[in-house]
VOLOTI-744061 format. One record per residue: residue in three letters; x, z, y of N, C-alpha, C in turn; chain. Coordinates in steps of 0.2 Angstrom, whole numbers, plus 5000, padded with zeros to 4 digits. Example, Ala and Ser with C-alpha at 12.3 -4.5 7.8 and 13.67 -1.06 7.14 Angstrom:
2
<ALA; <5066; 5039; 4972>; <5062; 5039; 4978>; <5066; 5039; 4984>; A>;
<SER; <5064; 5035; 4989>; <5068; 5036; 4995>; <5064; 5039; 5000>; A>;
***
This chain:
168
<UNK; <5004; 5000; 4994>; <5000; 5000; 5000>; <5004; 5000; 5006>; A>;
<UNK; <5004; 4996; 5009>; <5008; 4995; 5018>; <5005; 4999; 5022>; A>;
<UNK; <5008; 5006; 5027>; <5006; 5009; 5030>; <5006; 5003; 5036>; A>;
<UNK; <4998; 5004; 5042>; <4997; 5000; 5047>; <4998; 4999; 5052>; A>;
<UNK; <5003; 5005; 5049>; <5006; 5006; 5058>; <5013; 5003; 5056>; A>;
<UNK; <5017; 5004; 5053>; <5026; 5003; 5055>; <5025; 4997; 5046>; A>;
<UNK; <5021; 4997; 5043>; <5021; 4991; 5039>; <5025; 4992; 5031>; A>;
<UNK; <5027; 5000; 5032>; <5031; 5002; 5025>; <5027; 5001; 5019>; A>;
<UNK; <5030; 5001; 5014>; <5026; 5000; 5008>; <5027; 5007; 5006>; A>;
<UNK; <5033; 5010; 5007>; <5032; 5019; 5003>; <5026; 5025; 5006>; A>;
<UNK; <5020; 5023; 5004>; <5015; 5029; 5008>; <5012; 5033; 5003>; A>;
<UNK; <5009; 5038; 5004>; <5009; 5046; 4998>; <5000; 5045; 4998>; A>;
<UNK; <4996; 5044; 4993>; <4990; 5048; 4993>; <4991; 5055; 4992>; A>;
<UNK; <4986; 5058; 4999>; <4983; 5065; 5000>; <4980; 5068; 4998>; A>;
<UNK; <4972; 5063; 4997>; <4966; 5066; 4996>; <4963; 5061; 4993>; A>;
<UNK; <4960; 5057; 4986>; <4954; 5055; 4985>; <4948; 5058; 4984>; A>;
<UNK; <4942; 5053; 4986>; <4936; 5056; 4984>; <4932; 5051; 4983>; A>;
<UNK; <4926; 5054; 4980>; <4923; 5047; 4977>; <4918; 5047; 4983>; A>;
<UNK; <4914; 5039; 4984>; <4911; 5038; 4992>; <4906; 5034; 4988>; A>;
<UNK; <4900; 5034; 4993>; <4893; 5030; 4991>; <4892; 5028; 4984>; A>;
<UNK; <4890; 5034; 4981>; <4887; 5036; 4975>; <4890; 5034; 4972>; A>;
<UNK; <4897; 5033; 4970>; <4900; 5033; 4966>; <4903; 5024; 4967>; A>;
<UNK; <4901; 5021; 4971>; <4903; 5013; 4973>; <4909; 5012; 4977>; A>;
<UNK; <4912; 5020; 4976>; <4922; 5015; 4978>; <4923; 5022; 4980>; A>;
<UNK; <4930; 5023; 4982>; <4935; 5028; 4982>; <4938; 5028; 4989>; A>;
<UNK; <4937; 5035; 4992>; <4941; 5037; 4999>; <4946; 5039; 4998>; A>;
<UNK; <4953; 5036; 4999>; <4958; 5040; 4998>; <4961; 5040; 5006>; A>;
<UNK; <4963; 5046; 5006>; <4968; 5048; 5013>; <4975; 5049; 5012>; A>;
<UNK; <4977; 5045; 5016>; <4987; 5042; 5013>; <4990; 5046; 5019>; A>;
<UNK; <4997; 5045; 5019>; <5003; 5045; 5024>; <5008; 5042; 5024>; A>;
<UNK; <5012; 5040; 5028>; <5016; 5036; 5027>; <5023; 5040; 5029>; A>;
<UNK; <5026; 5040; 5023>; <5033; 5043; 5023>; <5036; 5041; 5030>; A>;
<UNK; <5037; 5035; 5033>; <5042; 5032; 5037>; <5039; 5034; 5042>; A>;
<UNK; <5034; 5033; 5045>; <5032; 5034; 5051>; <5029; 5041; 5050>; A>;
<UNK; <5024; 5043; 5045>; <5022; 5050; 5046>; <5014; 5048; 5047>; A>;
<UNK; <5010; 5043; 5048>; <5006; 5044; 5050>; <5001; 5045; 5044>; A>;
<UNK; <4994; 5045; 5047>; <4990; 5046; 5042>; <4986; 5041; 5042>; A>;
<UNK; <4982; 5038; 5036>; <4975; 5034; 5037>; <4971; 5034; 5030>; A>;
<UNK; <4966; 5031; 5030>; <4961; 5030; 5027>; <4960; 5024; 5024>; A>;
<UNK; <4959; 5022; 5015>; <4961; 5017; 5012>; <4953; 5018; 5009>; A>;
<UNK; <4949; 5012; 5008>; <4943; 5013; 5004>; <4944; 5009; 4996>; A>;
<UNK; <4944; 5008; 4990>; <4942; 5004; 4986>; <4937; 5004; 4982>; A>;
<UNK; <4934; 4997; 4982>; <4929; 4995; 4981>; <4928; 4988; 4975>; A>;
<UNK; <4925; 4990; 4971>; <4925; 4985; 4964>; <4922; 4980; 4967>; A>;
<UNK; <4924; 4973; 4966>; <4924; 4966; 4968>; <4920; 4965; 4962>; A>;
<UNK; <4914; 4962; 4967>; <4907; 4958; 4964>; <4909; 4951; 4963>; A>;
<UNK; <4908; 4949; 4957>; <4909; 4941; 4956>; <4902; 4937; 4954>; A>;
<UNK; <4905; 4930; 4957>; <4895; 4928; 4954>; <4899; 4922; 4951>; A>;
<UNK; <4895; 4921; 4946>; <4898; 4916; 4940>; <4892; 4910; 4941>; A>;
<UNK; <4893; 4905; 4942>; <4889; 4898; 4945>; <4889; 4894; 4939>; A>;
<UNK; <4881; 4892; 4939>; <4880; 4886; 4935>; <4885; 4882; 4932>; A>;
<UNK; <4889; 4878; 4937>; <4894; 4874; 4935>; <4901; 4878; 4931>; A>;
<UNK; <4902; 4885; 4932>; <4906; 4889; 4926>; <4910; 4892; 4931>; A>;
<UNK; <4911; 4891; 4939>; <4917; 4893; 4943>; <4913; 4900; 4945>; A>;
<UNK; <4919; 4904; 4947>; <4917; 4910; 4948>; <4919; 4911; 4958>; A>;
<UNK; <4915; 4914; 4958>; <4917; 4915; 4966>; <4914; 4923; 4967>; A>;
<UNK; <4919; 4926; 4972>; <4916; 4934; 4974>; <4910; 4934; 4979>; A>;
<UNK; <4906; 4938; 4978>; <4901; 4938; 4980>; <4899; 4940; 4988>; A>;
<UNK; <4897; 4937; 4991>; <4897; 4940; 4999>; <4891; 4941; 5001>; A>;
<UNK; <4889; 4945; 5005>; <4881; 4948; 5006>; <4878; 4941; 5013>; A>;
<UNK; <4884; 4940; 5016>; <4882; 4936; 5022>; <4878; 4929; 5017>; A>;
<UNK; <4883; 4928; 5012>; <4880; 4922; 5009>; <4871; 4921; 5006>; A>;
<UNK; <4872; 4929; 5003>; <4864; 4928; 4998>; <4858; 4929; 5004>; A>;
<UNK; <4862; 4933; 5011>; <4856; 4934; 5017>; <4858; 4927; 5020>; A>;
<UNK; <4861; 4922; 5018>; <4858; 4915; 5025>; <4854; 4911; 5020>; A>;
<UNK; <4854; 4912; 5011>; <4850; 4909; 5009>; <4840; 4912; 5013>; A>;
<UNK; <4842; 4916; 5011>; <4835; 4923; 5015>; <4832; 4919; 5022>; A>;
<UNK; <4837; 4920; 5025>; <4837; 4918; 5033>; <4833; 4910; 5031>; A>;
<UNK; <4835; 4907; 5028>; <4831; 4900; 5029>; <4824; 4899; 5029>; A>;
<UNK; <4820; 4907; 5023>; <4816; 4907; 5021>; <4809; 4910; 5025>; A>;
<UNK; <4813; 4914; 5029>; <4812; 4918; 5034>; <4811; 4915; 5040>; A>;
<UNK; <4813; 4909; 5041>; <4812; 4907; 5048>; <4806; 4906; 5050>; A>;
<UNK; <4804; 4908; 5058>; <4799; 4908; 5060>; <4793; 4912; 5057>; A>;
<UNK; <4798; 4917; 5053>; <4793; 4923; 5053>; <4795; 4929; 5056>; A>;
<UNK; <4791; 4935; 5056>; <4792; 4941; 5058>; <4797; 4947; 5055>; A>;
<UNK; <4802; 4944; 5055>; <4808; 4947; 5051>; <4815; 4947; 5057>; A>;
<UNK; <4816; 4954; 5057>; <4823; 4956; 5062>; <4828; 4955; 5058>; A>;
<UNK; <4834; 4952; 5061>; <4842; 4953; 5057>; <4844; 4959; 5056>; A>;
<UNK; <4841; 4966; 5059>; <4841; 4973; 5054>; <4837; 4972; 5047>; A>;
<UNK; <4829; 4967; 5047>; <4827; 4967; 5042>; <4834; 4964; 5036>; A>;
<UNK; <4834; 4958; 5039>; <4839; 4954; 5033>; <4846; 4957; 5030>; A>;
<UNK; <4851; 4961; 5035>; <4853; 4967; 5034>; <4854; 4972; 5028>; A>;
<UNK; <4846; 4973; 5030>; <4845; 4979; 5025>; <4844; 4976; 5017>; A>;
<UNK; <4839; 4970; 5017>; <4838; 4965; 5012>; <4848; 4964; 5008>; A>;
<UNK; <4852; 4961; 5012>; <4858; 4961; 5010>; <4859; 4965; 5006>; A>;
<UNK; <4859; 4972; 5008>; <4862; 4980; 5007>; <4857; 4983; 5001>; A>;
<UNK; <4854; 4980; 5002>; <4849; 4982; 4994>; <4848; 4978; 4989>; A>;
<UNK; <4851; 4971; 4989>; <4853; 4966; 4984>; <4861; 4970; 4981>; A>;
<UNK; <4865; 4971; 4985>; <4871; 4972; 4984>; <4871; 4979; 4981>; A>;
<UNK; <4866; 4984; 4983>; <4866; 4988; 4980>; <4864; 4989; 4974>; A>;
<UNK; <4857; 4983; 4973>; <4857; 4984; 4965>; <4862; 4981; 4960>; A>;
<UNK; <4866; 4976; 4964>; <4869; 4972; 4958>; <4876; 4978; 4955>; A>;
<UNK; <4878; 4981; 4961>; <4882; 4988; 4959>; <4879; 4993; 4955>; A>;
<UNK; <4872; 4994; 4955>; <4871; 4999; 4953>; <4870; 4997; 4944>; A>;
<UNK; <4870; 4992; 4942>; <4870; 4989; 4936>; <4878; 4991; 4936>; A>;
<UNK; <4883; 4992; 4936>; <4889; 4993; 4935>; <4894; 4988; 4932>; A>;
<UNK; <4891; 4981; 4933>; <4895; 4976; 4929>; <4900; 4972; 4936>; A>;
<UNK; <4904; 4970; 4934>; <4909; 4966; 4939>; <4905; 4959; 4941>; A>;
<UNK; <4903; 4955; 4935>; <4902; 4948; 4936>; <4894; 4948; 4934>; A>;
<UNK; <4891; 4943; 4938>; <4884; 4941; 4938>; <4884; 4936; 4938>; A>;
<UNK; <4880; 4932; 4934>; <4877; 4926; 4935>; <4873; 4923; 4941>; A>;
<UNK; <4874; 4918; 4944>; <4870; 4918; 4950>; <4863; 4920; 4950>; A>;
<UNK; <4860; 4915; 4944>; <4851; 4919; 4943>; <4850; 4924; 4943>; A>;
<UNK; <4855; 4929; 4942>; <4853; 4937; 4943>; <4853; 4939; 4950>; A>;
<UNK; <4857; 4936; 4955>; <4857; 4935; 4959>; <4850; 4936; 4964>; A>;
<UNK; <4849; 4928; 4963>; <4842; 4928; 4964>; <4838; 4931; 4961>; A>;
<UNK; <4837; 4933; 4959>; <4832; 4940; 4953>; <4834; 4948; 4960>; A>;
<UNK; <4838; 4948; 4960>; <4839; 4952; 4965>; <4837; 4953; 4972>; A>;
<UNK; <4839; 4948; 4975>; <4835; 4946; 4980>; <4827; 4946; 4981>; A>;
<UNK; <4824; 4942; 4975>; <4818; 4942; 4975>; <4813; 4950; 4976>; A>;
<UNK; <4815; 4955; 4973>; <4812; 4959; 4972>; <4812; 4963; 4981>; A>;
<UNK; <4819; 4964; 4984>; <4817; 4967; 4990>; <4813; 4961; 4996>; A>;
<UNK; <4813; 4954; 4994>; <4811; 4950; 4998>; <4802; 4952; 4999>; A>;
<UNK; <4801; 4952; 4992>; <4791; 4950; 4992>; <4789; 4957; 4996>; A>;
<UNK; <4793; 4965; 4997>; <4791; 4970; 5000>; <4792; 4967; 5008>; A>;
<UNK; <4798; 4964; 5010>; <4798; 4963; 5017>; <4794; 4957; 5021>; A>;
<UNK; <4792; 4950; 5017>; <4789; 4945; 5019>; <4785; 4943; 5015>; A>;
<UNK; <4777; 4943; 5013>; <4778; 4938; 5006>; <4778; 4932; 5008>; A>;
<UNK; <4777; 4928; 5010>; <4778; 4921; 5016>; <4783; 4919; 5014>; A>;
<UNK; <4788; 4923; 5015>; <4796; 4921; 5017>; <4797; 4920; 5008>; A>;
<UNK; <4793; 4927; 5005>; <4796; 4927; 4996>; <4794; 4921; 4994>; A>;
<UNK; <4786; 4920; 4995>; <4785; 4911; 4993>; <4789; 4905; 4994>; A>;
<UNK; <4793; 4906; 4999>; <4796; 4898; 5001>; <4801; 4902; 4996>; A>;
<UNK; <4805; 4907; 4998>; <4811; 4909; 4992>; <4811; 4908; 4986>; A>;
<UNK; <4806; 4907; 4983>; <4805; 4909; 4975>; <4803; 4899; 4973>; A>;
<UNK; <4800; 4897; 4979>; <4796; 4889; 4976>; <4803; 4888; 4975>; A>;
<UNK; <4812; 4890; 4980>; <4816; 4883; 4979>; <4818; 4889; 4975>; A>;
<UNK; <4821; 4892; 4972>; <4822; 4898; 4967>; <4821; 4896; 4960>; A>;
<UNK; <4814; 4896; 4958>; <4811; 4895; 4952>; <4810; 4887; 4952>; A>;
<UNK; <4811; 4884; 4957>; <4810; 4877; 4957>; <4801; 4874; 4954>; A>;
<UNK; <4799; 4875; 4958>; <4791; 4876; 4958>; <4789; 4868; 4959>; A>;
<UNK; <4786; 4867; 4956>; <4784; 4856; 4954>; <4779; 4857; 4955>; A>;
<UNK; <4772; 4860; 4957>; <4769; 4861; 4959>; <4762; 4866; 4964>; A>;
<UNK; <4757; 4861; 4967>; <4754; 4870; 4968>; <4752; 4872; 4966>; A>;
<UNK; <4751; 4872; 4960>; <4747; 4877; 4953>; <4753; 4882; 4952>; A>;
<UNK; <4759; 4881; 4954>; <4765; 4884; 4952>; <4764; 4889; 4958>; A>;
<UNK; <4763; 4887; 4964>; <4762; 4892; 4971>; <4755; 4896; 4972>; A>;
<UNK; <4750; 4893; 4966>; <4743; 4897; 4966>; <4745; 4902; 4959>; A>;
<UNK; <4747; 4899; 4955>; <4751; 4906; 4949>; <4755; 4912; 4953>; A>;
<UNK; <4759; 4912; 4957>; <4762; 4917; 4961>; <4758; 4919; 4967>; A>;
<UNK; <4755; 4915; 4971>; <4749; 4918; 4975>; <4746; 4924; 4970>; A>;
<UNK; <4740; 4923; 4966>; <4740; 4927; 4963>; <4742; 4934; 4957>; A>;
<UNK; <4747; 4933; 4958>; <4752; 4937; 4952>; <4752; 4941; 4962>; A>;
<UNK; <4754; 4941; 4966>; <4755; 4942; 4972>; <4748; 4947; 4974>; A>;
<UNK; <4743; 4942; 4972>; <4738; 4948; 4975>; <4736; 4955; 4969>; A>;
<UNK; <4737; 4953; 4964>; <4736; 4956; 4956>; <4741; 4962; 4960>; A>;
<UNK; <4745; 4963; 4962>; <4751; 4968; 4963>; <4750; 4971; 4969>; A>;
<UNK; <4746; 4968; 4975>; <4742; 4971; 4981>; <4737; 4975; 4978>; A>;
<UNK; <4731; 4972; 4975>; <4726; 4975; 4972>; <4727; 4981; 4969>; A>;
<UNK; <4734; 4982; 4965>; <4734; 4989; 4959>; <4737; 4993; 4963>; A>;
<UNK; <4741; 4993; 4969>; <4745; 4997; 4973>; <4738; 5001; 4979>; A>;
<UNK; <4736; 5007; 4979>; <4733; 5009; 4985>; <4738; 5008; 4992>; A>;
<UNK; <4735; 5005; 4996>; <4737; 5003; 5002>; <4737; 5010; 5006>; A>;
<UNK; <4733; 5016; 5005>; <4732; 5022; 5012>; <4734; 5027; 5006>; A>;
<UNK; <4738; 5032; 5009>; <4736; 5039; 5006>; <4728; 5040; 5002>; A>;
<UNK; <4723; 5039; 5006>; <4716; 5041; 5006>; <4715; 5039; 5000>; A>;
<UNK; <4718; 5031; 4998>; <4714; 5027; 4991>; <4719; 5032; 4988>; A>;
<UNK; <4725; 5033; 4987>; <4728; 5035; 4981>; <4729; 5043; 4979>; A>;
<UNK; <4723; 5047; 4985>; <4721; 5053; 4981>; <4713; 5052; 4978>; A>;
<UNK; <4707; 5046; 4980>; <4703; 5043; 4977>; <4704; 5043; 4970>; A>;
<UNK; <4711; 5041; 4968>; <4711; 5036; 4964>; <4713; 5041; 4958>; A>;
<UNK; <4716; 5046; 4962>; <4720; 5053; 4956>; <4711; 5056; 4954>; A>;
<UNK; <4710; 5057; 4959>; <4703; 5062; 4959>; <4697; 5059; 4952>; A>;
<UNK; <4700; 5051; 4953>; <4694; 5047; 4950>; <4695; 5046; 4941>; A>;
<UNK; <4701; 5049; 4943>; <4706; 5045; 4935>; <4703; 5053; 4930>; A>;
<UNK; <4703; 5051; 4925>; <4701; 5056; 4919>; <4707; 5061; 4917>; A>;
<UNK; <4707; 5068; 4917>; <4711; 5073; 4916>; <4717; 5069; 4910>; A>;
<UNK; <4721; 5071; 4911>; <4725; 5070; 4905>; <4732; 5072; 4904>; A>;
***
């Protein structure tokens, strides 16, 4: 490790600790030469493994501009897409493997998408699943409202719905 100040390569770790639930290592160094101190993070590298067999590492910018296309012209802030980012990449870590297939990828993506737009998850999922026709956008429309319908939308319906259900 090259201290960032004077550019040595002999520096001491001080302290490790494990950082963001267990998705990479804070370690605090020194650098013999100069003396100073700093902060080094490691972090296990995401690979996405593509159709054609080439593998590339995985960048959150990239699976949020596919997002962003999908998103246009609707009611969605670059905080939202952000966070979209941040919670793809958090599940794909949180499965604990180095390399994904890109369709897991989008498999990933899709699931925080349909909570923040479903508009936006329509046009994602039509070029995604590759969708041939409208009976393909009417089969997800409806898978769509089946998943509205079962979820109580208010507090009120889902102490109804406790109240209504049979002891058990």
């Amino acid at each position: 490790m090259h201290c960032p100040y004077c550019r040595n390569t002999d520096t001491r770790v001080l302290d490790s600790r494990v950082a963001d639930d267990g998705g990479s290592i804070r370690r605090r160094r020194t650098c013999s030469s100069c003396a100073k101190r700093f902060t080094t993070v490691e972090q296990m590298q995401l690979t996405v493994l593509k159709r054609s067999g080439a593998t590339e590492p995985f960048t959150r910018d990239k699976a949020v501009a596919g997002v962003r296309k999908a998103c246009k012209g609707r009611p969605v802030s670059e905080d939202d897409l952000a966070c979209l980012g941040q919670a793809v990449e958090d599940d794909l870590r949180s499965q604990g493997l180095a390399e994904f297939p890109a369709h897991q990828v989008g498999l990933a993506i899709l699931r925080p998408l349909r909570t923040l737009d479903e508009v936006a998850y329509l046009r994602f999922a039509s070029v995604y699943r590759a969708f041939e026709s409208a009976d393909d956008f009417e089969d997800e429309i409806a898978m769509l409202r089946a998943e509205r319908s079962a979820v109580p939308s208010s507090p009120g319906e889902l102490l109804d719905a406790t109240a209504s259900a049979p002891p058990g």
